[in-house]
C-alpha positions in Angstrom: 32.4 -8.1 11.8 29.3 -8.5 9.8 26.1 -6.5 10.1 22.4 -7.4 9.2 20.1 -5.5 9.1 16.5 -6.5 8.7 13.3 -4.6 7.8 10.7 -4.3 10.1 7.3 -4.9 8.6 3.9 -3.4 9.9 0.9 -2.7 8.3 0.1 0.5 9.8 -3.2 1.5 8.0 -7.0 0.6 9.4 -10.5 1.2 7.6 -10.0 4.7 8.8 -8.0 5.6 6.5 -9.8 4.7 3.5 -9.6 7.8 0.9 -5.5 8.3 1.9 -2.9 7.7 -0.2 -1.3 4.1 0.9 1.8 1.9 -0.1 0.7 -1.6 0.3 3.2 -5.1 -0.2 1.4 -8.3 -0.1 2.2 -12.2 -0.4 2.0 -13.7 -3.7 2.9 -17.1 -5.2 5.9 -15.6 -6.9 6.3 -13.5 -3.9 5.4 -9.8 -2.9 3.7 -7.2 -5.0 3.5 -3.7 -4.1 0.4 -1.2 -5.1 0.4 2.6 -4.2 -2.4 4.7 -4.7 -6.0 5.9 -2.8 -7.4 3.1 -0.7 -10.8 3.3 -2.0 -12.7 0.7 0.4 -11.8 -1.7 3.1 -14.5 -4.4 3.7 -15.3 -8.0 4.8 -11.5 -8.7 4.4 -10.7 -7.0 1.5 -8.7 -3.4 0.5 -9.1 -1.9 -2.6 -6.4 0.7 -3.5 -6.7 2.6 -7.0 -3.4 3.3 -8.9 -2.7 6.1 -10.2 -2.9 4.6 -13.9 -6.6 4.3 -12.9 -6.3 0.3 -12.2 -7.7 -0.7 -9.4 -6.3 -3.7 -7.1 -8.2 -5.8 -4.1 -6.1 -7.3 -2.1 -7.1 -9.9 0.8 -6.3 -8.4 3.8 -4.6 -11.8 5.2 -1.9 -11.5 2.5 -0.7 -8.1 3.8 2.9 -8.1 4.7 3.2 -4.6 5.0 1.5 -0.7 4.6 1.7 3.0 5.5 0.0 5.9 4.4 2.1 7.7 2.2 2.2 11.8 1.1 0.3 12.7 -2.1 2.4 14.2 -5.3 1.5 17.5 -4.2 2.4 17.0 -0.3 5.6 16.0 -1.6 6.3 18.7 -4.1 6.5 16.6 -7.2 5.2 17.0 -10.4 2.3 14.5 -11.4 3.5 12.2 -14.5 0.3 12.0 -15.9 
């Protein structure tokens, strides 16, 4: 017997939430990149989400696949690595 099990993908995060803390996977051409970090502004079509590196990424919102809102470091008891 052989089991598969496939992910379900949702992108569960809306212009309301824009100062959260959000894991984001979107289409590329080499395939999916990933970007966590504090969604800084959602408008005309595009997210921006800064990184904790300080980098921030727009991504069009027709190339999400997938995205939550995530704990912070400190909701989730871990030490920052900065």
């Amino acid at each position: 017997m052989t089991s598969r099990f496939g992910a379900r993908l949702a992108v569960a995060i809306s212009p309301a939430d824009v100062g959260r803390r959000v894991t984001v996977r979107r289409r590329v051409p080499e395939g999916f990149r990933d970007a966590v970090g504090e969604l800084m502004s959602w408008s005309d079509g595009v997210l921006a989400v800064r990184k904790r590196n300080g980098d921030l990424v727009e991504i069009a919102e027709d190339t999400l696949v997938a995205a939550k809102v995530v704990p912070t470091s400190q909701d989730t008891g871990r030490a920052s690595s900065t």
